[in-house]
N, C-alpha and C positions, 0 to 999 in steps of 0.2 A: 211615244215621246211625252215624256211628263211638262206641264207648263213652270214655266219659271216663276218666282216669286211674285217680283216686278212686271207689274204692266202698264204701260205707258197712255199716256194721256190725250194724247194725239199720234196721226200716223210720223212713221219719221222716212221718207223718202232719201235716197241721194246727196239731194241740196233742197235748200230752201234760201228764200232770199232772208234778209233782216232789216226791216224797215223799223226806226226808232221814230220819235216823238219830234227832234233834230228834224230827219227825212219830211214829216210832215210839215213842219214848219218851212222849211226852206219852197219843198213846191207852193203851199201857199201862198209866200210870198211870190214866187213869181209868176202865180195866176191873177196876184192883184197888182203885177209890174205893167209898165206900157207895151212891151213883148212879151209873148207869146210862142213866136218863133223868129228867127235870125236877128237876136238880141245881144244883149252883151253875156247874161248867162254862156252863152257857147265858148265867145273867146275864151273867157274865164276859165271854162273846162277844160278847153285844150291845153291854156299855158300849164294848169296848174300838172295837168295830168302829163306833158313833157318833161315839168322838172321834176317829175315822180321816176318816171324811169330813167329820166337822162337823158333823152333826145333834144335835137333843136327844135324840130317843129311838131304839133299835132293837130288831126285834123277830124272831128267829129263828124261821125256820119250815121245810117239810123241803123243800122245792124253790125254784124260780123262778117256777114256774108255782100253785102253791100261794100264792105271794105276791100274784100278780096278783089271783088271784081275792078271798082276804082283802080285798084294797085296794078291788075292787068290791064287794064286801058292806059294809065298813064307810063309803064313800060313797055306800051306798043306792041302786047302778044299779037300776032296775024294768024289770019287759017291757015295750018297746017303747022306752025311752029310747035316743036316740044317741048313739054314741060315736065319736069321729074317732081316726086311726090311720093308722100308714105301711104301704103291704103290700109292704113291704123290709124282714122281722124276720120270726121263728120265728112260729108260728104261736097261740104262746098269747097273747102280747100281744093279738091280738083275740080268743081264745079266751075271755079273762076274761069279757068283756064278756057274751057268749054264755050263759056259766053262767050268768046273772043274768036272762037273757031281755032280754038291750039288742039294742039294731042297733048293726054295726056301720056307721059311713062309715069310706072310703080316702084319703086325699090323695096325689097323685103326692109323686116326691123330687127332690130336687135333683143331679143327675144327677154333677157335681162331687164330691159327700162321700157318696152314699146318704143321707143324713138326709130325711127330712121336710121339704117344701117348705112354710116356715111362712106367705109371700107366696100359695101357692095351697090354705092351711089360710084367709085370711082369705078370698080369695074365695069360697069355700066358707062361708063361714058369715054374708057379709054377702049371699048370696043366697037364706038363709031369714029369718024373722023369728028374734028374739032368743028364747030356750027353744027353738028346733029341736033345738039340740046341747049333751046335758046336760057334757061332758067330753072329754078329749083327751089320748091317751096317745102322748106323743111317745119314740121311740126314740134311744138315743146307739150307733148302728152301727158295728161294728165297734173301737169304746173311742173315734169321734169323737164330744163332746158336742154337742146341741143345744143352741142358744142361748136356753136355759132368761126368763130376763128376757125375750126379745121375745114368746115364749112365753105367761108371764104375765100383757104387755099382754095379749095379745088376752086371756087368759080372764078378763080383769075386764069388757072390754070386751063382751064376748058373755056374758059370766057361768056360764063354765066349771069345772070343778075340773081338775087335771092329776096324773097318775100317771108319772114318767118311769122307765122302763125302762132303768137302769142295769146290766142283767147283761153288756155288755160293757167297761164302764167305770172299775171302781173304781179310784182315784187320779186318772183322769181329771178336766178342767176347761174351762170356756169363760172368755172374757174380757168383762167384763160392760162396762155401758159408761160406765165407771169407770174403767176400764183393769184392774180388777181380778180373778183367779183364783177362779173362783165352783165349789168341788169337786161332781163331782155327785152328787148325793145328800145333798146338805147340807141340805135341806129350805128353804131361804130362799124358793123361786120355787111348787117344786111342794107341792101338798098332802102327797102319798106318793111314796115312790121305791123300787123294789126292784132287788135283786143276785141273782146264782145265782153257786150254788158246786158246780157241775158238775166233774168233774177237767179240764175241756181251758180252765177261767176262771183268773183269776188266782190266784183263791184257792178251793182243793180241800177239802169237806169228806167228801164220795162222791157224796153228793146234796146240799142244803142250799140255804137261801136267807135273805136278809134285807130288813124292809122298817125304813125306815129317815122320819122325819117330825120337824116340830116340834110337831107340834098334841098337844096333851096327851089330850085327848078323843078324837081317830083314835084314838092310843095305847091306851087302857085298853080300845078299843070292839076293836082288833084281837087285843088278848093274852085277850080273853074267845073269841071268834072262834074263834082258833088251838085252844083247850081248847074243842072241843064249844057255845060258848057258857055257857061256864060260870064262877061265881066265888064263891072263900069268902071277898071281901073284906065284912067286916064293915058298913066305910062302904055298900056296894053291896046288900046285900043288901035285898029287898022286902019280907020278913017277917022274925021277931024268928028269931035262931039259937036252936037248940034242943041247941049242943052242941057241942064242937070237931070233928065230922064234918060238921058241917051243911055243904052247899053248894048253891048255884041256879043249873037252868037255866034262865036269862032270854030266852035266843032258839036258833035254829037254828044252830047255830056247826060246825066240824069237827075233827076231829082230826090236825092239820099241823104237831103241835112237830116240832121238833130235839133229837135224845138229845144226850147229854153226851159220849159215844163222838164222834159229828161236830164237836162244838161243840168238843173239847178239840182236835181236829185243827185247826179251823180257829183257834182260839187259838196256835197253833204257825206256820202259814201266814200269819196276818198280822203277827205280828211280821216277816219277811222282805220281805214285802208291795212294800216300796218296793225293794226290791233287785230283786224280780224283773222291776219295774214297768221298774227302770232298764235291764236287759237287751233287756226286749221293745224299748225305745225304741233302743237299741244294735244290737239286730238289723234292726231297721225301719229306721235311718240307714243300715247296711250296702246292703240293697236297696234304698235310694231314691239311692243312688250305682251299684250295679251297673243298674240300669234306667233312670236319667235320660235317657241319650241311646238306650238300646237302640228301635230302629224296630220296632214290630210288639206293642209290649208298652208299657202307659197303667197308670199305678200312679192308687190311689185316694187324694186328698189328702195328699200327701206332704208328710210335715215341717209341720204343721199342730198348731199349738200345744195342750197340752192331751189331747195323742191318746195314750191311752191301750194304743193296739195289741192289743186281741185277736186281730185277725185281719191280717193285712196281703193286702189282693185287689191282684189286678192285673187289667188285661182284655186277650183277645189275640183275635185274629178267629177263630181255633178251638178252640172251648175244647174241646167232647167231644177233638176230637182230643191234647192240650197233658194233658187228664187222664188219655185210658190212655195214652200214653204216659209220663208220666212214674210212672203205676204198674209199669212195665216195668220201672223204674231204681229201683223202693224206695220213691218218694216218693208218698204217702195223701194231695194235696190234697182241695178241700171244695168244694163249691158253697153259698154264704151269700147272697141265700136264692132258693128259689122263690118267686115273688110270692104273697100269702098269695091273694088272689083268685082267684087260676089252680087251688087247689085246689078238686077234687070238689065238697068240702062248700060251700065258697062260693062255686061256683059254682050249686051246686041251690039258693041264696038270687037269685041273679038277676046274679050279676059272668061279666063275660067279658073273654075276650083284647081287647085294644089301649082296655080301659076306663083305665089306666093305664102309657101308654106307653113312660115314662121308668124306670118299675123293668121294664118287660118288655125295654126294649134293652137294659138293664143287666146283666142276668140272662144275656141273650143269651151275653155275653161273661164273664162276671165268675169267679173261680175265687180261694180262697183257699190259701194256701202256706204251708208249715213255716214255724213262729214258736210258738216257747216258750222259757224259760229257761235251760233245759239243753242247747239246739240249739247244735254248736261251730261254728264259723267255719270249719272245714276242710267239715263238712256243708254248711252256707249256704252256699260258695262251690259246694257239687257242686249243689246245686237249682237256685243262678242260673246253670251250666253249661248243664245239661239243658234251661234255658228255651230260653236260647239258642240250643242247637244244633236244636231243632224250630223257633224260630221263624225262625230261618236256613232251616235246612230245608223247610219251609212257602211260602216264598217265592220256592223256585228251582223 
């Protein structure tokens, strides 16, 4: 295999975060603010990042994974409750559930978009009785949303609550069927919806997350939660204050804020927000023109309205092979995801290989590729180089 022209100057991984000069100024400032942590920086984040997707309320917490579980707690999963889920997503998505003592169920995807097959979520749930399955956390993979309304239906109709895992999504949207742009995490469909703010998401805070709802009552049940279970709101309080210290713990809650250091970063990061959105989508055009016709190489949902692009996958019939080599050339692709079933741990629950066929061929093939904001064009032209001359190469 001959080297290509172009060689790149640094490696180019996946994702990378983008931290401007903006970024550094802002934490600055609020290393030399009077907070630290549980400052005004937080609320700031939250409003501002609500009226970003269209929610009422948002609640800052320190991961993505932290969110999940808040969301399980504050809709009261119990041990042994079920809970439905795609196992084509990281591994907390059903993790949540766990912390809680729920079961999890799987639903295969839809082999076209990775999304959650929400046709084999109903059959699935019209072959127990009605309370089999207390909820259903549907995944928007890769920044594609699921079609949150048909969603919905079903959970009225089986009398579910829905959590959608928006951590590759934000700006994202589906088309309702209205004809209208439904952002996710708007809260209109699902009960809760949470974000992560990992550096390789769209918006970096180091760690960080958001869960984002309209219900007023989620709301006030999750921001006690997040603080220990605790609160000095007056209105809330079960016995008479004894003091401007006074405060109560009214349940088992944890401690999962977001300091004001993260929150002011991410106040900085979403102002850009839609700029970087327009990039990822400018880069994802790029490759869905350089691979259109290319043989040996299947792009995942191309040009699919609403798609947010975290990750842009492709599938090629050898993928170990397609990953170290293209580590040889610089370039850190990803495997997004291991079918969560296929893991150890849930496996020693009773799942095994070919229980969900469609994410395990998927998997077979699937490999994510350089896509971030600061990726040049002269780069993204050397990655879809490399594809091509192994998958050229590959076939003679």
């Amino acid at each position: 295999m001959s080297e290509t022209a172009f060689q790149p100057t640094r490696p180019l991984p996946y994702g990378r975060q983008n931290i401007t000069d903006a970024d550094v100024a802002a934490v600055t400032a609020a290393l030399q603010a009077d907070f630290l942590t549980q400052g005004p920086a937080v609320a700031a984040f939250e409003k501002q990042f609500a009226a970003y997707v269209g929610a009422r309320y948002a609640v800052a917490v320190s991961n993505g994974t932290a969110a999940l579980h808040l969301c399980a707690l504050a809709l009261d999963v119990q041990p042994g409750q079920r809970v439905i889920t795609t196992p084509l997503t990281f591994a907390a998505s059903a993790n949540c559930v766990r912390y809680c003592g729920g079961e999890v169920q799987f639903a295969d995807i839809d082999p076209a978009t990775g999304l959650i097959d929400l046709a084999k979520v109903r059959t699935l749930l019209e072959a127990h009785p009605k309370g089999h399955f207390a909820g259903l956390i549907p995944v928007d993979f890769a920044g594609l949303a699921v079609d949150l309304e048909a969603a919905r239906q079903l959970a009225d109709e089986f009398g579910l609550w829905i959590i959608e895992d928006s951590c590759h999504s934000p700006g994202g949207f589906f088309i309702d069927s209205n004809g209208q742009e439904q952002q996710c995490g708007n809260g209109r469909f699902a009960d809760l919806a949470i974000f992560s703010f990992h550096p390789v998401k769209h918006i970096a805070t180091g760690e960080g997350g958001m869960i984002t709802t309209n219900d007023e009552q989620l709301f006030q049940r999750l921001l006690r939660l997040r603080t220990h279970g605790i609160t000095r709101d007056p209105a809330d309080l079960i016995r008479e204050s004894e003091g401007g210290w006074y405060m109560e713990m009214q349940e088992l809650g944890y401690n999962y804020r977001l300091a004001d250091l993260n929150c002011a970063l991410g106040l900085s990061q979403l102002a850009r927000a839609d700029q970087g959105l327009a990039r990822r989508r400018a880069l994802a055009a790029r490759y869905d023109a350089a691979f259109a016709h290319a043989a040996g190489v299947q792009i995942l949902a191309p040009g699919r309205p609403g798609h947010a692009y975290h990750l842009y996958v492709i599938e090629v019939a050898d993928r170990k092979g397609l990953y170290d080599f293209l580590r040889t050339r610089q370039i850190f692709a990803q495997v997004h995801y291991i079918p969560v079933h296929r893991m150890p741990y849930y496996e020693g629950l009773g799942w095994r290989a070919g229980d969900f066929p469609l994410a395990e061929a998927y998997y077979e093939h699937c490999l994510s590729i350089p896509l971030f904001p600061t990726l040049t064009d002269e780069e993204q032209d050397y990655v879809v180089a490399c594809i091509q001359e192994f998958v050229v190469a590959d076939k003679q």
